[in-house]
N, C-alpha and C positions, 0 to 999 in steps of 0.2 A: 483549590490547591493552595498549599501552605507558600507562603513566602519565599522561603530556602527552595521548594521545589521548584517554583517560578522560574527563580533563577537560575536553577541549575539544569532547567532545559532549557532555558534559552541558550545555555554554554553549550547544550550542545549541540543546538540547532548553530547558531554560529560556528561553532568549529568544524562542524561536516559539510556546512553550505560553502564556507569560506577559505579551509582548508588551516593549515599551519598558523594561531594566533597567539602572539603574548599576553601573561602577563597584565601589562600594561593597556594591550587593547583591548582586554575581557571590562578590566577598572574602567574605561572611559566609556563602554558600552553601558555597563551596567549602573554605573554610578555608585559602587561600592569599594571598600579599601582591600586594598592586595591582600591583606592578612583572610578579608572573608574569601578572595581570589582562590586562594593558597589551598584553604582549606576544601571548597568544592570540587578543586583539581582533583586532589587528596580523595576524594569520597568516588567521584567521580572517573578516576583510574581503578580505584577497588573493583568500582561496579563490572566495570569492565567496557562502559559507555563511551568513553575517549583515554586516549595516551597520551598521561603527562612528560612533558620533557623538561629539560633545564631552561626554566624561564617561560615558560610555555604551555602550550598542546598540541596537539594532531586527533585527525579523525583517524580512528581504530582500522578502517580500509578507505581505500576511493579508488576510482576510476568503475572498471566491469563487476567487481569481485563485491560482494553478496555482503552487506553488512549482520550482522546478528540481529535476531527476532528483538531482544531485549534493547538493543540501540533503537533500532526502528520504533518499537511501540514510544520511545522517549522526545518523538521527531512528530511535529506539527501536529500536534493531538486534537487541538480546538478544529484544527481546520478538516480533518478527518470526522470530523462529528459533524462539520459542516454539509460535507460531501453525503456521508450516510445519512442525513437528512433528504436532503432532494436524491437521490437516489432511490429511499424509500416511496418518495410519492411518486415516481415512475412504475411502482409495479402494483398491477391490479390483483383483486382479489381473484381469488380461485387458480394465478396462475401456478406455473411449474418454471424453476431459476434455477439454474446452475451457480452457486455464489463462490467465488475464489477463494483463497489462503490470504494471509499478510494482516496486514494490522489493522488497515483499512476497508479491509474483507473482514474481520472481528467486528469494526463498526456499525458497518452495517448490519451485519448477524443482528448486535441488539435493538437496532431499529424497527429491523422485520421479527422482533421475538414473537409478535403478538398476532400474527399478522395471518389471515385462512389462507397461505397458499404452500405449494410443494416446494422442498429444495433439499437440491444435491447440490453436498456440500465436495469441493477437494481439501480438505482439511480439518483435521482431527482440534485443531482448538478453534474453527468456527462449528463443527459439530459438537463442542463442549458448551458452546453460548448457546447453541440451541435443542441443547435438549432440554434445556427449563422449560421450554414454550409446549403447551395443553394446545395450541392450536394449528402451530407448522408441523404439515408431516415431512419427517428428517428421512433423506435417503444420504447412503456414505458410500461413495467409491471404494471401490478395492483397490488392492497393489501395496506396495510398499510403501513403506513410511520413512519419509527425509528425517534424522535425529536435527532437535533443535525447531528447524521449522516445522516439523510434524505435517508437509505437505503427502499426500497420497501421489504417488509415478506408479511408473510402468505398466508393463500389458494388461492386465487386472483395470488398474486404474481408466485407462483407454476402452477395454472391453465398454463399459456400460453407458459411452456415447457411443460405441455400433448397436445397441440394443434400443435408445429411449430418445424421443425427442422431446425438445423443452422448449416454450417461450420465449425463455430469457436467459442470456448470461449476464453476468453481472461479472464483468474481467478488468482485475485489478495487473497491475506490468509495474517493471521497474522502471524503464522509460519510454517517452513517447517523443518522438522526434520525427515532423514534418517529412520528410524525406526519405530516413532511416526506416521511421513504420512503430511498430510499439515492440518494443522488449523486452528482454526477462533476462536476469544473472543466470539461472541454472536451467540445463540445457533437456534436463528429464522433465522438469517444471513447463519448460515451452512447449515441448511434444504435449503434455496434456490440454494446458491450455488450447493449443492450434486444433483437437479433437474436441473439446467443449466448445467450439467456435463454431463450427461444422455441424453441430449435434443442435443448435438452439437457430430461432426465427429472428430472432434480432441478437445486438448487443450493447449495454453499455458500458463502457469504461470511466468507473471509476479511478481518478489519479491528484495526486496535489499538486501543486503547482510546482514544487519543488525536481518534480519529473519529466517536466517539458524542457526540449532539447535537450534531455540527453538520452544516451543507448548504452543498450546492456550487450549482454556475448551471444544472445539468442534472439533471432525475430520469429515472433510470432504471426502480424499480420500487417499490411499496409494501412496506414491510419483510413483509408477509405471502404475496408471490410467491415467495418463498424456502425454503428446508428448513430450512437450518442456517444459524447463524451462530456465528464461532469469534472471538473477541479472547483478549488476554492478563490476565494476574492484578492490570491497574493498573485494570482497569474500575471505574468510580465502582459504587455500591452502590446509588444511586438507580436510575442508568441500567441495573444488570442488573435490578432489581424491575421495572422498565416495564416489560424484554424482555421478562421471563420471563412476563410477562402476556397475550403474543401468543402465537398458534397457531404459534411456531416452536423449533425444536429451539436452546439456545442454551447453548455449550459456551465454555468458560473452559480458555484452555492453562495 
């Protein structure tokens, strides 16, 4: 990744972890002068990736509400390649995996391109990464298609976990909080999810670390419906002690 890019995720991982920053605090962050500040604002309000304001930024949403596919894929990317790493070597050959939507569901997609086993995908751009692959046979959910995230809902969608059982899900959420149980922003999203949960013999949960303790507007399941769960090496210290306090398997990329 090019220099300028470097930077300019990091502004935005800073400004959606950390919420409203100046200016000022991006420069001390970065080690760079206001004028190159100024200008990735500038680019970076184009994109549509954060909102510049006077002297400043803001992250484009927060709190429940559903960030854009294009924001997300700009957020913790190294560590998402992390995750889809061991992730990958949890699943054996010849099995059958329900793999999730999101970015981090893309990640994976291309780890497993190569890989002899079955998968139903919920989503039309990790059914895009895999249809390169001569070796994974692709099944696609029906139902409708969310614009933007291109995930597959409704009854259609749902039908073909009452039909098929699978090995493995591989279930990515927006957040995962001890207590709360694991979450999702969109509430047609959850219904599937909570039916691909149902439909497979185990699961793991793919998530970065960026998602522990917090919750979204839908639960899906109590963090102890689960087998595994996989984040990356930023996980707070508090938050894996809680985990690792639960009856689940819980692995660090």
């Amino acid at each position: 990744m090019k220099p300028t890019q470097e930077r300019r995720q990091a502004i935005i991982e800073f400004v959606t972890e950390r919420g409203r920053l100046s200016i000022a605090d991006l420069t001390h962050h970065l080690g760079v002068s206001e004028m190159t500040i100024r200008r990735d604002l500038a680019a970076l309000d184009s994109e549509g990736t954060i909102r510049r304001i006077h002297g400043g930024a803001l992250p484009v949403v927060s709190g429940s509400y559903e960030p854009p596919f294009s924001v997300r894929t700009s957020l913790r990317a190294a560590a998402k390649q992390e995750i889809a790493t061991l992730v990958g070597s949890r699943i054996g050959d010849g099995e059958t995996v329900i793999l999730d939507g999101g970015t981090t569901a893309a990640a994976i997609a291309e780890v497993l391109l190569h890989r002899n086993i079955s998968i139903c995908t919920l989503s039309l751009r990790v059914a895009d990464v895999l249809t390169a692959s001569t070796a994974v046979r692709l099944m696609i959910a029906g139902g409708i298609v969310r614009p933007d995230e291109r995930s597959l809902i409704g009854p259609a969608a749902l039908r073909i976990f009452e039909d098929h059982r699978f090995d493995v899900y591989i279930m990515t959420a927006s957040g995962i909080h001890i207590s709360a149980g694991i979450t999702e922003w969109n509430l047609d999203d959850t219904a599937v999810k909570r039916a691909a949960l149902r439909a497979a013999n185990r699961c793991i949960v793919a998530c970065d670390a960026s998602k522990f303790g917090k919750t979204a507007f839908g639960r899906i399941c109590a963090v102890e419906e689960v087998d595994t769960i996989v984040t990356d090496s930023a996980i707070d210290p508090r938050q894996q002690s809680a985990f690792g306090a639960v009856d689940v398997n819980f692995c660090v990329a």
